[in-house]
DRENPA-895973 format. One record per residue: residue in one letter; x, y, z of N, C-alpha, C in turn; residue number from 1. Coordinates in steps of 0.02 Angstrom, whole numbers, plus 50000, padded with zeros to 5 digits. Example, Ala and Ser with C-alpha at 12.3 -4.5 7.8 and 13.67 -1.06 7.14 Angstrom:
! DRENPA-895973
atom resn:a | n_u:50660 | n_v:49716 | n_w:50390 | ca_u:50615 | ca_v:49775 | ca_w:50390 | c_u:50660 | c_v:49835 | c_w:50390 | resi:1 .
atom resn:s | n_u:50642 | n_v:49888 | n_w:50354 | ca_u:50684 | ca_v:49947 | ca_w:50357 | c_u:50645 | c_v:50002 | c_w:50394 | resi:2 .
//
This chain:
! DRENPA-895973
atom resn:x | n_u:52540 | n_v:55266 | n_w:48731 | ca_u:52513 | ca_v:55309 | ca_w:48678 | c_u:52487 | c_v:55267 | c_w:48621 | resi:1 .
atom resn:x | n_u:52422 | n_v:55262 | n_w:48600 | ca_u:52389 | ca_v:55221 | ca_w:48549 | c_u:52424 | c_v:55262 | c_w:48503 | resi:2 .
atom resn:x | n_u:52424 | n_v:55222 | n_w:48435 | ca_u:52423 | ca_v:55252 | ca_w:48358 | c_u:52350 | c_v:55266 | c_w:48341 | resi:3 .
atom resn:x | n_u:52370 | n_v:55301 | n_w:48303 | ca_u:52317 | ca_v:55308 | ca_w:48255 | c_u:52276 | c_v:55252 | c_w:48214 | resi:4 .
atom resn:x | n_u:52316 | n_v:55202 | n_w:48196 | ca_u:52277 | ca_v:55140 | ca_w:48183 | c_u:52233 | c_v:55102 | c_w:48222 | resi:5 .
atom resn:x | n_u:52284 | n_v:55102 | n_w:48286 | ca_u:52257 | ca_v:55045 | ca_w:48323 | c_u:52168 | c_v:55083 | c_w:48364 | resi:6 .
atom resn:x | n_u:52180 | n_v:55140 | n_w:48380 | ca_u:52134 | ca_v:55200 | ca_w:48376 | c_u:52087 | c_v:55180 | c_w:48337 | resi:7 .
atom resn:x | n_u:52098 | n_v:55203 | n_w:48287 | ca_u:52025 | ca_v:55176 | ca_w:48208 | c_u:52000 | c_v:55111 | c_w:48231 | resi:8 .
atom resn:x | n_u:52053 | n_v:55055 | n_w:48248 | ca_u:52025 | ca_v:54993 | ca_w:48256 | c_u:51985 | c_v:54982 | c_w:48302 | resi:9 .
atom resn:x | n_u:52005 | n_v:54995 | n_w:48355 | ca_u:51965 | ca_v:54996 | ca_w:48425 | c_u:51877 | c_v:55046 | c_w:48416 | resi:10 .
atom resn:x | n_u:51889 | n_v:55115 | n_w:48353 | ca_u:51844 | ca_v:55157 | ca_w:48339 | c_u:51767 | c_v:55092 | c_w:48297 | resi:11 .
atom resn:x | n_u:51823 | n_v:55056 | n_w:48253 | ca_u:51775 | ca_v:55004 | ca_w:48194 | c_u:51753 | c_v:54947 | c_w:48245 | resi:12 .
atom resn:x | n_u:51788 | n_v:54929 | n_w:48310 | ca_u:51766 | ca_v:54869 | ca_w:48345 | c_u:51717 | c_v:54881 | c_w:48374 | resi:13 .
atom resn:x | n_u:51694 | n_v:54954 | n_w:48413 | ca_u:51664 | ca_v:54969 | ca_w:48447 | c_u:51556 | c_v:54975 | c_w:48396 | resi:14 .
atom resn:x | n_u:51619 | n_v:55030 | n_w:48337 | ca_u:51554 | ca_v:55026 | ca_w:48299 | c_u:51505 | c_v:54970 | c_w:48276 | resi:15 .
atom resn:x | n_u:51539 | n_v:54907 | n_w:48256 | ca_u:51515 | ca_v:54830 | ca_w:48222 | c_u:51487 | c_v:54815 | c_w:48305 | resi:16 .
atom resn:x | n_u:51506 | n_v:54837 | n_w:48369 | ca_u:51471 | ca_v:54784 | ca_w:48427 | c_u:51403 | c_v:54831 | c_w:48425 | resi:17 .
atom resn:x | n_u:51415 | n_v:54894 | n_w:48438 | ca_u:51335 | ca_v:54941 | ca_w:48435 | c_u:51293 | c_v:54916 | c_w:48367 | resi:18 .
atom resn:x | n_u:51323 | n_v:54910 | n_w:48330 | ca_u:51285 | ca_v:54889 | ca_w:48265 | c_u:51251 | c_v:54819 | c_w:48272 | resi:19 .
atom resn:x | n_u:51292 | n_v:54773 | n_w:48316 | ca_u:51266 | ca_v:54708 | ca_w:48319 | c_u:51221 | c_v:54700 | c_w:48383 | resi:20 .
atom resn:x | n_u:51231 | n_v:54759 | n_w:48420 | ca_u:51183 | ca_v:54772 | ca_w:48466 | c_u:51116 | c_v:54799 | c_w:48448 | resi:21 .
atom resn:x | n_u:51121 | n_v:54852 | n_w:48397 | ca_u:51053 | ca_v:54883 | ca_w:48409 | c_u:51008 | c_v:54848 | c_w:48350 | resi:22 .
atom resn:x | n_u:51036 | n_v:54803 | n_w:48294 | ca_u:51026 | ca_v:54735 | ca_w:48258 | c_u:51009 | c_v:54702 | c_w:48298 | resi:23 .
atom resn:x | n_u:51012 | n_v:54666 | n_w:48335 | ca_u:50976 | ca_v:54609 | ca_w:48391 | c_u:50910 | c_v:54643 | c_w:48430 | resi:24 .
atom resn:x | n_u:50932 | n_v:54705 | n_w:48461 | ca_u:50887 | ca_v:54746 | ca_w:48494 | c_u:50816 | c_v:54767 | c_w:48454 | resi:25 .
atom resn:x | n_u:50839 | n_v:54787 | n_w:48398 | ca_u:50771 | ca_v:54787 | ca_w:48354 | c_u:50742 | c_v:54722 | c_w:48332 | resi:26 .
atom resn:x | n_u:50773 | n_v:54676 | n_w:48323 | ca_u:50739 | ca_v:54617 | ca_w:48300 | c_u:50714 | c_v:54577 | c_w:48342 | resi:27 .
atom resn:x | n_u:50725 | n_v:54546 | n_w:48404 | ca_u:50705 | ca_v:54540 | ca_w:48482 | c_u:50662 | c_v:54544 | c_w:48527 | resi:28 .
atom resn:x | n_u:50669 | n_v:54601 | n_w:48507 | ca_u:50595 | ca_v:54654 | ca_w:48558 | c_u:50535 | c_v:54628 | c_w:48527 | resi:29 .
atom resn:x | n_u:50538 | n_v:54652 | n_w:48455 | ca_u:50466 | ca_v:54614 | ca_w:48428 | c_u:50462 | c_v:54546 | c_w:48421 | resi:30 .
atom resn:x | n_u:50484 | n_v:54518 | n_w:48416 | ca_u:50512 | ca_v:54454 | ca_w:48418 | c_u:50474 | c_v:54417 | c_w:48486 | resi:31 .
atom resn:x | n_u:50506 | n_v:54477 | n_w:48533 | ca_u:50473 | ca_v:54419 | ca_w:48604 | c_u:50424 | c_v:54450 | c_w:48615 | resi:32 .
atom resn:x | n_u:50373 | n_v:54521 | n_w:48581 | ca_u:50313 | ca_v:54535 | ca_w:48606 | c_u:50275 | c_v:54460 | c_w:48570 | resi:33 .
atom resn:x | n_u:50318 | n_v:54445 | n_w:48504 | ca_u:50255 | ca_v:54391 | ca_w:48466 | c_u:50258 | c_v:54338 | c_w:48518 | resi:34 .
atom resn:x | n_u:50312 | n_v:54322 | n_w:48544 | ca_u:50318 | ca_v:54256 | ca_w:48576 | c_u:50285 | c_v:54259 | c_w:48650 | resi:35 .
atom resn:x | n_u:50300 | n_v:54325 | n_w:48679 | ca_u:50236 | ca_v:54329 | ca_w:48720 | c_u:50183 | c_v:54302 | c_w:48711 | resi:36 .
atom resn:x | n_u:50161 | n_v:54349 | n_w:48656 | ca_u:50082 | ca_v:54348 | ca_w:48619 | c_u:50048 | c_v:54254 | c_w:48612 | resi:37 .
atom resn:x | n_u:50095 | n_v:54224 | n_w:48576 | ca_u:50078 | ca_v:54169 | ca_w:48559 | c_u:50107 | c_v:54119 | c_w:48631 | resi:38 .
atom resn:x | n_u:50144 | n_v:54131 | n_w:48658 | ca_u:50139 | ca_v:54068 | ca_w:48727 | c_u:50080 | c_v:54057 | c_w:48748 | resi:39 .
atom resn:x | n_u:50035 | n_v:54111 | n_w:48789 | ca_u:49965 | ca_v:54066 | ca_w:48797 | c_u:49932 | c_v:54025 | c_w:48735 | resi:40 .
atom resn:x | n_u:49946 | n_v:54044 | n_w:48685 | ca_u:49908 | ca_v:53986 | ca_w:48630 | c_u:49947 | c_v:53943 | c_w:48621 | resi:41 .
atom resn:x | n_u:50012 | n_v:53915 | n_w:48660 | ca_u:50047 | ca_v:53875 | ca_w:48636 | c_u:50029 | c_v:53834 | c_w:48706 | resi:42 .
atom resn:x | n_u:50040 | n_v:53856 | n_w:48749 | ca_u:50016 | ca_v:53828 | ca_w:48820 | c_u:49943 | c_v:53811 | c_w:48808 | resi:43 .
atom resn:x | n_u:49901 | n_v:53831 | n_w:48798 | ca_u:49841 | ca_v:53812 | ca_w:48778 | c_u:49841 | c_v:53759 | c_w:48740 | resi:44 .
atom resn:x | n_u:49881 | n_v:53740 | n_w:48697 | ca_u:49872 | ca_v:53692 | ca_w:48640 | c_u:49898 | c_v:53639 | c_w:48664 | resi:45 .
atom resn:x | n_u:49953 | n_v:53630 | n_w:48709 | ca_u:49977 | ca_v:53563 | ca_w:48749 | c_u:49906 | c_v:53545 | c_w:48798 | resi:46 .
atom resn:x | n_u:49893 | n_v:53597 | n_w:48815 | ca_u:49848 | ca_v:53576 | ca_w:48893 | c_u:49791 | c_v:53546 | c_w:48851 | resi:47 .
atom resn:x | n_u:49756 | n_v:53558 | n_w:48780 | ca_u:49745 | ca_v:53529 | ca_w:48746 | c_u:49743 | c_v:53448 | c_w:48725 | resi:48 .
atom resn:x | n_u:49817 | n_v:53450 | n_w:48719 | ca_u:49840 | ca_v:53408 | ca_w:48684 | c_u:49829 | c_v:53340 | c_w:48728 | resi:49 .
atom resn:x | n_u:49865 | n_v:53365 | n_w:48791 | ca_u:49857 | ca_v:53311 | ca_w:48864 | c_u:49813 | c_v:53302 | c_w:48899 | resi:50 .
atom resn:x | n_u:49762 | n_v:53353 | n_w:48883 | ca_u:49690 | ca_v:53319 | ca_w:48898 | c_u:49643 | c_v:53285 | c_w:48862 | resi:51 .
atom resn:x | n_u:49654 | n_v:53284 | n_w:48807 | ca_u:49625 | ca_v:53249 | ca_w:48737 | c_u:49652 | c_v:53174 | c_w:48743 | resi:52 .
atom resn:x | n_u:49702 | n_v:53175 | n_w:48776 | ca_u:49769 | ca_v:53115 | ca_w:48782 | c_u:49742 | c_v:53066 | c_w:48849 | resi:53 .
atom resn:x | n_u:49721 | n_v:53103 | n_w:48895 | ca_u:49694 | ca_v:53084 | ca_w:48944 | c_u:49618 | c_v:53072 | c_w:48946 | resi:54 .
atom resn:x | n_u:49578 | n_v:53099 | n_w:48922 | ca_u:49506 | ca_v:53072 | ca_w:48913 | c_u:49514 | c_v:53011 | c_w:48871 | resi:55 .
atom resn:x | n_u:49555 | n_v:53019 | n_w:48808 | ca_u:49559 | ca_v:52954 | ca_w:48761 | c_u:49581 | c_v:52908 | c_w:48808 | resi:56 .
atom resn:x | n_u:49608 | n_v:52906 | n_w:48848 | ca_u:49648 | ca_v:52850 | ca_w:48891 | c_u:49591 | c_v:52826 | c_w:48928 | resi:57 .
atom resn:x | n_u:49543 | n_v:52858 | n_w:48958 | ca_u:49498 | ca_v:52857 | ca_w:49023 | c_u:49431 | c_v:52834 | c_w:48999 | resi:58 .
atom resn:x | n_u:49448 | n_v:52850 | n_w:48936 | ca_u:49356 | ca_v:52855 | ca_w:48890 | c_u:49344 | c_v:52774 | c_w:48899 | resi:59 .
//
């Protein structure tokens, strides 16, 4: 038979993990549409980088 405390506690533990859940969940999502968004320009910018690296080498 829980108390009533330990009850509340388990009630406040549960609430702070949904809270730290739907806190991550909102911040995340957009988060990885940007990081989506920007990987091809980041991939682009190495392939860049190592071909600029490689003509200088070859030139």
């Amino acid at each position: 038979f829980d108390g009533p405390g330990q009850q509340a506690e388990q009630m406040a533990t549960l609430t702070s993990y949904w809270g730290g859940f739907g806190f991550c969940f909102f911040f995340v999502v957009p988060a990885r549409q940007v990081l989506v968004l920007l990987m091809p320009c980041f991939l682009l910018g190495i392939d860049v980088v190592i071909l600029g690296h490689f003509c200088q080498m070859y030139s």
